[in-house]
C-alpha positions in Angstrom: -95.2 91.7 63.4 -98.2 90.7 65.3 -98.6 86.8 64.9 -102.2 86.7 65.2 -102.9 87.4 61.5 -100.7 86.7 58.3 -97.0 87.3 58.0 -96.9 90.2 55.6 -93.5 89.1 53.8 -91.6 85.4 52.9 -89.1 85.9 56.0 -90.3 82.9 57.4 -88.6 79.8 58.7 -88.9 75.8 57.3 -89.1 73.2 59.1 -90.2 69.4 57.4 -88.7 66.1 57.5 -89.7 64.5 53.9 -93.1 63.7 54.9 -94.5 67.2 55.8 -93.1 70.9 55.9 -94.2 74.1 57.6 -93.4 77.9 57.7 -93.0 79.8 60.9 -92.8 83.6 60.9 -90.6 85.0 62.5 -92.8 85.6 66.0 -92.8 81.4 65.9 -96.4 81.7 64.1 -96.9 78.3 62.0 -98.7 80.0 58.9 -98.4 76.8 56.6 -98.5 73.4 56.4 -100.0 71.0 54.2 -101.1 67.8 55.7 -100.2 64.7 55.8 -97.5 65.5 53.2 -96.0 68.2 51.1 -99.3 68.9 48.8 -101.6 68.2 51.3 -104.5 70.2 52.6 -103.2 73.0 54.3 -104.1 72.8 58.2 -102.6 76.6 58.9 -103.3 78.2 55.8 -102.6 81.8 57.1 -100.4 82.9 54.9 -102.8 82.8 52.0 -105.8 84.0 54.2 -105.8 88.0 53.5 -104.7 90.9 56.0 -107.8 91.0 58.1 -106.3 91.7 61.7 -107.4 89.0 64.5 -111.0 89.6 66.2 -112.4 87.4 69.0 -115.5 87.5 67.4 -115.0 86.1 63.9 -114.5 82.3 64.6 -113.5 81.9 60.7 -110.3 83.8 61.5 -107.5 81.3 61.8 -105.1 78.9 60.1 -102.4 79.1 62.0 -100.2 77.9 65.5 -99.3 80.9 67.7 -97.3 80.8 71.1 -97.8 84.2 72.1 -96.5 86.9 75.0 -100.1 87.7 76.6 -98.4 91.3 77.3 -97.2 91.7 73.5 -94.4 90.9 71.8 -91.6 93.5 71.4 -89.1 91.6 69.7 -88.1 88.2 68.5 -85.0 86.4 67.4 -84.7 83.5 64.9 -82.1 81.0 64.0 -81.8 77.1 62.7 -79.7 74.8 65.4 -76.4 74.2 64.1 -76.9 72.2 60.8 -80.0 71.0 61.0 -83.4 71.7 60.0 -84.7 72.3 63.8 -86.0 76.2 64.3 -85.4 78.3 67.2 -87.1 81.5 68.2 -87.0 83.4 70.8 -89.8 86.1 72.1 -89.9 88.8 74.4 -92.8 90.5 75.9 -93.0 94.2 77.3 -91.8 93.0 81.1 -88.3 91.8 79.4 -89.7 88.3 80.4 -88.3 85.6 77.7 -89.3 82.0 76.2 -87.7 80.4 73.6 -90.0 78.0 71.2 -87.9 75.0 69.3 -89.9 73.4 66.5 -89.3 70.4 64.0 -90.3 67.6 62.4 -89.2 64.5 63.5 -87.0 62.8 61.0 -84.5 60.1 62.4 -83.3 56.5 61.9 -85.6 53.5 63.5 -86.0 50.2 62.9 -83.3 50.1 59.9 -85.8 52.7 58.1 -86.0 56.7 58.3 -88.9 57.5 60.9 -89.9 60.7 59.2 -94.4 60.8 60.8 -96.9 63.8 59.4 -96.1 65.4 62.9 -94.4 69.1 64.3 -93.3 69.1 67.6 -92.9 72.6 69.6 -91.1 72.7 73.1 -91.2 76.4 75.0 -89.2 76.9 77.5 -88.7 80.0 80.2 -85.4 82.0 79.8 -85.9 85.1 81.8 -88.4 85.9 84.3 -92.4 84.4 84.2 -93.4 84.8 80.4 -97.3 85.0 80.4 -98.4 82.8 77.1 -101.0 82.2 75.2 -101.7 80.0 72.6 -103.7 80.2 69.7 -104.0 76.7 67.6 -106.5 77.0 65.1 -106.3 74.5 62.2 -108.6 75.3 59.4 -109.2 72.1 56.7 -110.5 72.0 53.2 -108.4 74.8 52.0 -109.7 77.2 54.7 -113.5 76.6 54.3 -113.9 74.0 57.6 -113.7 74.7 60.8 -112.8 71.5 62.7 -115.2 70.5 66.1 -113.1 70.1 68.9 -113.1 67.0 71.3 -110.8 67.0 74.4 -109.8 64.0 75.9 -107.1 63.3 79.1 -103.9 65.2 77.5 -104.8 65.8 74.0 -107.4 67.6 71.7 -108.6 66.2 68.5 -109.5 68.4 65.9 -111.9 66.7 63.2 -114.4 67.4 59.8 -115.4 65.3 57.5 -112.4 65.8 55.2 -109.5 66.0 58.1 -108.2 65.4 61.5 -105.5 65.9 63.4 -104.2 65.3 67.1 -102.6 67.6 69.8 -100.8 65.9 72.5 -99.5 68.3 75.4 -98.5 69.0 79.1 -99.8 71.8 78.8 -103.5 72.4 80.2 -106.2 72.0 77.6 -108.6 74.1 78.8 -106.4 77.2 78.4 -105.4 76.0 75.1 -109.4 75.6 74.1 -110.0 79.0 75.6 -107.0 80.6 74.9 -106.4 81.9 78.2 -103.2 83.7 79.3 -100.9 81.2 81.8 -97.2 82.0 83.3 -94.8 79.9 81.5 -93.0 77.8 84.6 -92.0 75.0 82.9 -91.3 73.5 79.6 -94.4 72.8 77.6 -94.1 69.9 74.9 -97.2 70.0 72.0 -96.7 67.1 69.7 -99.1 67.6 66.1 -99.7 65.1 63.9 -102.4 62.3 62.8 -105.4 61.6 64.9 -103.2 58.8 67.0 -102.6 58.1 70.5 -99.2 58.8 72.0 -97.4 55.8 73.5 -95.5 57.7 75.5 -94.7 60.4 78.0 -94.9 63.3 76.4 -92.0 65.8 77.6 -89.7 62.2 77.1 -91.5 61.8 73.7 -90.4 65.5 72.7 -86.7 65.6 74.0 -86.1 62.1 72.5 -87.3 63.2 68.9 -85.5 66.4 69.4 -82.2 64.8 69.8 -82.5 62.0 67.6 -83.4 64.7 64.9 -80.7 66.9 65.7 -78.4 63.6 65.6 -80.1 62.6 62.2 -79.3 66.3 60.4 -76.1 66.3 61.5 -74.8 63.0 60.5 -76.4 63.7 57.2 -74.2 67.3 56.8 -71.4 65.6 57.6 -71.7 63.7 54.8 -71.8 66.7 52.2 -68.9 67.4 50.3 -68.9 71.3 50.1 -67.5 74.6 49.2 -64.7 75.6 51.1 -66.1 79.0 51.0 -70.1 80.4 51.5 -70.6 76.7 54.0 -73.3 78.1 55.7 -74.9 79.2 52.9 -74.5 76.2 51.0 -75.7 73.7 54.0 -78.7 76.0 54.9 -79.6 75.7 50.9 -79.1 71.6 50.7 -81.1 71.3 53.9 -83.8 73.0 52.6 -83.6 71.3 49.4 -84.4 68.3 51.3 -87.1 69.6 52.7 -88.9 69.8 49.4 -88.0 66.3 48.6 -90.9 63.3 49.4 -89.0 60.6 50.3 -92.0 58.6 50.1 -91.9 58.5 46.3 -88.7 60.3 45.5 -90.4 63.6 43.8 -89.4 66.5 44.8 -91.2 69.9 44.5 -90.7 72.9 43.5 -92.1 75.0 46.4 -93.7 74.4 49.6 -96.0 76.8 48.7 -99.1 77.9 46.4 -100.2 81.2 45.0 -97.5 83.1 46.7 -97.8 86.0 43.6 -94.7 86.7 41.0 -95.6 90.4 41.8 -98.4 92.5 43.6 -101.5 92.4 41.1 -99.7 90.5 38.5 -102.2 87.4 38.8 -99.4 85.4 38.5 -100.4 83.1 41.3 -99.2 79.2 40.4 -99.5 75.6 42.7 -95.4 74.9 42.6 -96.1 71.9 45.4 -95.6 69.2 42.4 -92.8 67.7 40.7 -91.6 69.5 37.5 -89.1 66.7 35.8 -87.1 69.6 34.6 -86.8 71.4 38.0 -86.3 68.0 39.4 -83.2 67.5 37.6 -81.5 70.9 38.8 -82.2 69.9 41.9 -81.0 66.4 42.0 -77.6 67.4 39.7 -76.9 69.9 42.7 -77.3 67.4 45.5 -75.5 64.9 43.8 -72.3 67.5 43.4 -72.5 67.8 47.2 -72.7 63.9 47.9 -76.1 63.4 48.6 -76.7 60.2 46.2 -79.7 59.1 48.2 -81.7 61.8 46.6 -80.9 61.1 43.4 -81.6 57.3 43.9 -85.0 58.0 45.1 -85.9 60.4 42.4 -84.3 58.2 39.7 -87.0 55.7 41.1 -90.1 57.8 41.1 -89.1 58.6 37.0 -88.2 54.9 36.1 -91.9 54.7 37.2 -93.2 57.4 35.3 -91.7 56.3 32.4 -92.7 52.9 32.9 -96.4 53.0 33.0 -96.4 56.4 30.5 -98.8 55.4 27.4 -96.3 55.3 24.5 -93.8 56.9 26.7 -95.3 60.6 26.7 -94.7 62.7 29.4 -96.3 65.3 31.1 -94.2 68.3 32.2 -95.2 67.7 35.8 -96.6 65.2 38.0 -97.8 65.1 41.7 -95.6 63.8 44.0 -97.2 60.1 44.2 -97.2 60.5 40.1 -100.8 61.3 39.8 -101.0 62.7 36.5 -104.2 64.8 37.0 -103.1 68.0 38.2 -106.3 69.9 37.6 -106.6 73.7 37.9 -109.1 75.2 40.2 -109.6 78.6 42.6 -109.7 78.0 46.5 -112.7 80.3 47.2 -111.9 80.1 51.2 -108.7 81.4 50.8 -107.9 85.6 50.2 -104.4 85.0 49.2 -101.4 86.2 49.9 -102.0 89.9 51.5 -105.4 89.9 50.2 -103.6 88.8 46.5 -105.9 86.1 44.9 -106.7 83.7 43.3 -105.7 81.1 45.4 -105.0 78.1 42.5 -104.7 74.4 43.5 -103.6 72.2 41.0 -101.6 73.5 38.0 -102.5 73.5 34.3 -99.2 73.2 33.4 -99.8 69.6 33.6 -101.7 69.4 30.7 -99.1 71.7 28.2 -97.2 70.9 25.9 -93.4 70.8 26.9 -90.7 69.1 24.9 -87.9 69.5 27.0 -89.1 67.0 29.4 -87.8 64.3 27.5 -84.2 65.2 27.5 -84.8 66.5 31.2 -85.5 62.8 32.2 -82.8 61.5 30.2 -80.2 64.3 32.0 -81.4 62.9 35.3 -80.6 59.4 34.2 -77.3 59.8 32.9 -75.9 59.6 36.5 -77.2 56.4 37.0 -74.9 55.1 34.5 -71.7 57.1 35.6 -71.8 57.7 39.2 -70.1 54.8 40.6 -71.4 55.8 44.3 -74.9 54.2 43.0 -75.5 50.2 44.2 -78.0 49.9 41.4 -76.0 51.3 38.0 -77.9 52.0 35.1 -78.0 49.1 32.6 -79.1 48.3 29.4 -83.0 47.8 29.9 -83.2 51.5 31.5 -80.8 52.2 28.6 -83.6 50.6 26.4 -86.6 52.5 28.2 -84.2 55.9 27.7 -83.8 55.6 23.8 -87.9 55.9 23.6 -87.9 59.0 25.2 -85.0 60.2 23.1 -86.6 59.4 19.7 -89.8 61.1 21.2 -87.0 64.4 21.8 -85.9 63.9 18.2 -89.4 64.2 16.9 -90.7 67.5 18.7 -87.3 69.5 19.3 -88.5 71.9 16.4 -92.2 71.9 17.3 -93.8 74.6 19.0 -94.6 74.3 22.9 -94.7 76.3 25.8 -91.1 76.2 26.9 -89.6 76.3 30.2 -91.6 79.5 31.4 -94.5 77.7 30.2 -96.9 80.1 28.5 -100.6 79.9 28.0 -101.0 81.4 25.3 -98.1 81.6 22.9 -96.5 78.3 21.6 -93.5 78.5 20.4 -90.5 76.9 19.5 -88.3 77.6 21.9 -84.7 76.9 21.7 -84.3 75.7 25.6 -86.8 73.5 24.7 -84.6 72.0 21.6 -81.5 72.2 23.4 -82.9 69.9 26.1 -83.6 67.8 23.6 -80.0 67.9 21.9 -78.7 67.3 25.4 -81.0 63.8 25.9 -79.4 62.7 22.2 -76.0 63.7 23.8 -76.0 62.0 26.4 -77.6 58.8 25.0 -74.7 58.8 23.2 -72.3 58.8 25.8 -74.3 56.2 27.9 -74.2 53.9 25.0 -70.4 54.1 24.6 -69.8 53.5 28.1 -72.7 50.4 27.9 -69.8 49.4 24.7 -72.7 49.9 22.2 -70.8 51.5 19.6 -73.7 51.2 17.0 -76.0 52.9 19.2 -73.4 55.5 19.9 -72.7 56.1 16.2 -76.6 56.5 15.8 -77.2 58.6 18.5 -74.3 61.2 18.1 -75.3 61.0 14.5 -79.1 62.9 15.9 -77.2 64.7 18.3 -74.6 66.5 15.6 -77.8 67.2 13.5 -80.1 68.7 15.6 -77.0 70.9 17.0 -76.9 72.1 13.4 -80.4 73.0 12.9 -80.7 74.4 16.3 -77.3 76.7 15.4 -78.9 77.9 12.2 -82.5 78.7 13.4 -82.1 79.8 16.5 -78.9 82.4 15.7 -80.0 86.1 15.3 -76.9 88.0 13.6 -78.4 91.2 14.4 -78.5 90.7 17.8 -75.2 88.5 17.7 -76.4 86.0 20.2 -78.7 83.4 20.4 -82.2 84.1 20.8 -85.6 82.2 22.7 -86.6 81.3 19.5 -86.4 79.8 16.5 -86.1 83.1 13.9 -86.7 85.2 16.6 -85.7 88.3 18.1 -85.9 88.6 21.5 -83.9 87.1 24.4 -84.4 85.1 27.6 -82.3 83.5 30.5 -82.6 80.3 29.6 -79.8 80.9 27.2 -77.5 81.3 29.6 -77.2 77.6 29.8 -75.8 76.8 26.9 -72.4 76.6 28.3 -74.1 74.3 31.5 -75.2 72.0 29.3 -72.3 71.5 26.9 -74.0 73.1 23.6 -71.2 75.5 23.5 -68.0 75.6 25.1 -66.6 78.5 27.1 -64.6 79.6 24.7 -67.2 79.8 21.7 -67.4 83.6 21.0 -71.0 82.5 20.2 -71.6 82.1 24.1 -69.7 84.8 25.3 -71.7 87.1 22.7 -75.2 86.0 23.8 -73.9 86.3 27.6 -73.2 89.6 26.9 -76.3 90.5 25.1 -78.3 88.6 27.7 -77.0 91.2 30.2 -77.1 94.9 28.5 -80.8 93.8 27.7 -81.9 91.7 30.8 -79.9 93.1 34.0 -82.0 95.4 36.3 -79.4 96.6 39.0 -77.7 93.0 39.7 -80.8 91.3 39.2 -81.4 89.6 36.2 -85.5 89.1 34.2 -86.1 86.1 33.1 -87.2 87.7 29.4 -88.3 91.7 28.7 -91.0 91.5 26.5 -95.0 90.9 27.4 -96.6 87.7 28.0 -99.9 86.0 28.5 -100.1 88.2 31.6 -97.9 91.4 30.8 -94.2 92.0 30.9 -92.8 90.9 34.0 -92.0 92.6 36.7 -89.6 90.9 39.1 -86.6 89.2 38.7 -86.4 85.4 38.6 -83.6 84.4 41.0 -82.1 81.4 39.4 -81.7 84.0 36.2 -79.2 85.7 37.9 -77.2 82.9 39.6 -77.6 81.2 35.5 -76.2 84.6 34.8 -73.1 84.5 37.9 -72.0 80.5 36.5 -72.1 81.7 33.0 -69.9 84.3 34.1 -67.7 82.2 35.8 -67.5 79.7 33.0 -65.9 82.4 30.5 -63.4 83.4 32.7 -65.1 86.9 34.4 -64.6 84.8 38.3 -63.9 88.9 40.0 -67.6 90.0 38.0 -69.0 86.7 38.9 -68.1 86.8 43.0 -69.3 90.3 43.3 -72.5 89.2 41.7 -72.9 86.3 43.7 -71.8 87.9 46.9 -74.8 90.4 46.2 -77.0 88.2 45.5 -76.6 86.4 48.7 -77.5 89.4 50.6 -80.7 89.1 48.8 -82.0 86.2 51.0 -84.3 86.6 54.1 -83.1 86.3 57.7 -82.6 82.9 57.7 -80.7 82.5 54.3 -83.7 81.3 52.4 -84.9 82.5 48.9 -88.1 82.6 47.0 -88.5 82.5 43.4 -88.8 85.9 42.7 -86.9 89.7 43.9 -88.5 92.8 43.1 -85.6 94.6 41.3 -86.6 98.1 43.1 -87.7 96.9 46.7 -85.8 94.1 46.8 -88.4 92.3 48.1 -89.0 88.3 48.2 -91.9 87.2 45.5 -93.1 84.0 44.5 -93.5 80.3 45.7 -91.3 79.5 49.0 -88.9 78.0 49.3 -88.0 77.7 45.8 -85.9 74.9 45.0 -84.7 76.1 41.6 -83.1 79.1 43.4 -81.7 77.4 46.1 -80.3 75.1 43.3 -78.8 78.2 41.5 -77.2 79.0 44.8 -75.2 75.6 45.3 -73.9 75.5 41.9 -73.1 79.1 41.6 -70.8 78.7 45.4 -69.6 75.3 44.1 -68.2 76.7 40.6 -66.7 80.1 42.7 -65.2 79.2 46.1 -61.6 78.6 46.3 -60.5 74.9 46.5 -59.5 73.6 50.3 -56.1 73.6 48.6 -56.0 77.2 47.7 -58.0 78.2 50.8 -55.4 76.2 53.5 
């Protein structure tokens, strides 16, 4: 892969520390990172700027943060630091000469706080022989559309617009860097990225502290995980990455890193995930908390309570931005190509303005644990109890009302029976919140419009035909979201109505061992690719009825389905196998913790 233009798949590498993230290819080519934060401008925007090779001549080629072999790179090795979120990649050029670039974010306890700045830090080193380097640092602001006047002063250069700027610190001599002229690699090199500060520091000291106070930070935080005795890696590489799409700021938590990354090639399908979806969020958080990570789950329950707080008769939107701005507005970034050449490029997302009714049981799911998980200093009490029983008469009044459900169509309301379910599930669990508050009145009412509901939602949303449960109400076609039903206590295991529409769900849905999220056409065709959380939806429910030798096999396949670096996207391309859609997406890394939690032998069984 030559890392002077875009990467031309998702094998890429994260790095982030709850402040900022960025993607590095697998040549150790930052292609992405929003600045200062998750949904920020992004200041290498590469991989959503096209397939046009590198030429000297156009200066509006960049977007990206290359440390380069001057003689060309023949091949390159990648891999994370033992538990931890620090990247490591190695490069070799034609002479056999090596140099091996670290990069990270620094995230690490100061102060009684987390020190978590908008900054990346690279260290190269020499391995073997003299590596020749050059490096390429070419920000681009305003979505692609500014390049940034440089200014150099005694060991940095400052890179500015009217809309951005940003600060490289290095040992490294500047005017090679400006000019981008070839050097032999003798010596470490330190570039420290961030906001348009001074350093007070050395900078090689500044680098090696942050890298091991970072490394000491991840690790600590691993150790507290309670995992799987089986698929650890796997699971640690997920949670860490998981974390990575959290902003700790505010406690929201994206669904990708990334926009516009397409479903499929062509398919227009090109969404802005970097925002907080309160269903999403609540995956996400339920799966952290199963592995021990409360503080997630504290800081999102905070950045709801707020939500919920200053919502106008306690409506919700199904998405916010992750300081709660409610204004999500759609529009095309006409600077960027897209993802190989793939436009539009959207920022914003008009889901924000849909109609969604699960989002009021989705909030209400999230805020059950704060009234049962005993690991949490501030318990859920009666006032958030209070606050929770508006949004679960809001569920009670739209659950049958059409919207545009959890794959959130354009064009075709509906009413969708995921939609209604969530909704049964906030009644649900008000109920149980109430009984354990010792409000049996409240209970009674509550699991009075719970029972009700589930009976309504039983009838309409029931095909005998098909013998399963169907998307929705009096219809006749099928989608993944079913498979929950078990997940979220509708029906139990061992309701032959469940294992029927499990089985339905997979003669009409599987493609190989991949599962579609639905077959039939939609605002923009029938889909092409396979939604990964589908299929590990598909691996629990098989687990759940008893099918664990079915369900391994699946999972185990599945697993091979990640890049390089045990990453997944939100889509797979059923034929190619090939990595689609917004990276890295939480809801699949989600499906991947629950699915290993559920399957792996016990430490009892295992030792």
């Amino acid at each position: 892969m030559n890392p002077t233009h875009p990467s031309c798949n998702l094998d890429l590498g994260v790095i982030g520390n709850g402040t900022l993230a960025a993607l590095i290819d697998p040549a150790g080519t930052i292609l992405w990172c929003g600045f200062p934060r998750l949904d920020g401008d992004p200041i290498f925007c590469a991989l959503l700027g096209g397939t046009r090779p590198y030429r000297p001549q156009e200066p509006d080629n960049g977007g990206y943060f290359a440390l380069e072999p001057a003689g060309g790179l023949v091949s390159s090795h990648q891999e994370y630091r033992l538990n931890s979120a620090v990247l490591v990649t190695r490069i070799e050029d034609r002479e056999g000469n090596v140099a091996e670039i670290t990069d990270f974010a620094p995230r690490f306890h100061q102060f009684d706080r987390i020190f978590r700045p908008p900054t990346l830090v690279r260290i190269i080193v020499p391995i073997k022989g003299l590596p020749r380097l050059r490096v390429r640092l070419r920000p681009r602001f305003a979505y692609g559309e500014e390049i940034p006047q440089l200014t150099l002063g005694s060991n940095h250069i400052r890179y500015a617009s009217h809309s951005n700027a940003l600060r490289l610190t290095t040992d490294a001599a500047l005017s090679y860097l400006v000019e981008e002229t070839p050097f032999v690699l003798d010596r470490p090199l330190h570039f420290i990225l961030g906001a348009d500060e001074s350093l007070g520091a050395g900078i090689g000291d500044t680098a090696r502290s942050f890298l091991e106070r970072t490394l000491e930070h991840w690790h600590a935080w691993v150790r507290s995980l309670s995992i799987p005795f089986e698929w650890q890696d796997e699971v640690i590489r997920a949670a860490l990455t998981l974390k990575l799409c959290s902003f700790e700021e505010t406690g929201a938590i994206v669904a990708a890193l990334t926009t516009s990354i397409p479903e499929a090639p062509g398919s227009e399908r090109n969404w802005d995930y970097r925002f907080c979806w309160l269903r999403d969020a609540y995956f996400v958080v339920s799966a952290l908390n199963r592995l021990g990570a409360t503080r997630s789950m504290e800081e999102y329950l905070g950045y709801i309570t707020d939500i919920v707080g200053e919502s106008v008769d306690r409506r919700l939107r199904p998405c916010y931005g992750i300081t709660r701005r409610a204004d999500l507005r759609e529009r095309i970034a006409p600077g960027l190509l897209g993802y190989r050449g793939i436009g539009p490029v959207r920022v914003g997302n008009q889901a924000h303005l849909q109609v969604q009714n699960d989002v009021y049981g989705s909030v209400i799911l999230a805020a059950t644990h704060a009234f049962f998980d005993r690991r949490l200093p501030l318990a859920g009490d009666q006032v958030l109890f209070e606050r929770l029983e508006e949004l679960g008469r809001l569920a009670v009044a739209v659950f049958d009302q059409p919207d545009a459900g959890p794959w959130e169509l354009r064009n075709k309301p509906a009413i969708h029976t995921f939609s209604a379910v969530i909704c049964w599930a906030g009644c649900d669990r008000l109920a149980r919140i109430a009984t354990r508050l010792a409000l049996p009145d409240h209970a009674a009412q509550w699991r009075q419009e719970a029972d009700r509901l589930h009976a309504v939602i039983s009838r309409r949303a029931w095909n005998p035909d098909l013998d399963s449960f169907v998307a929705t109400f009096e219809g006749d076609h099928l989608d993944a979201s079913l498979l929950l039903l078990g997940e979220l206590d509708f029906l139990t295991a061992d309701d032959p109505r469940f294992a029927a529409t499990v089985d339905a769900i997979g003669r009409h849905l599987m493609r190989g061992d991949l599962l579609l999220r639905y077959g039939v056409e939609d605002d923009f065709g029938r889909p092409e690719t396979a939604f990964t959380i589908c299929t590990f939806w598909y691996i629990d429910a098989l687990a759940l009825l008893g099918r664990r030798d079915e369900a391994r096999r699946l999972f185990e396949s599945l697993l091979q389905r990640r890049n390089a670096l045990g990453l997944l996207s939100e889509d797979i391309h059923p034929e190619t196998g090939e990595l689609w859609g917004n990276y890295p997406q939480t809801y699949s890394l989600v499906g991947l913790i629950n699915c290993a939690m559920r399957l792996s032998r016990t430490w009892d069984e295992a030792l």
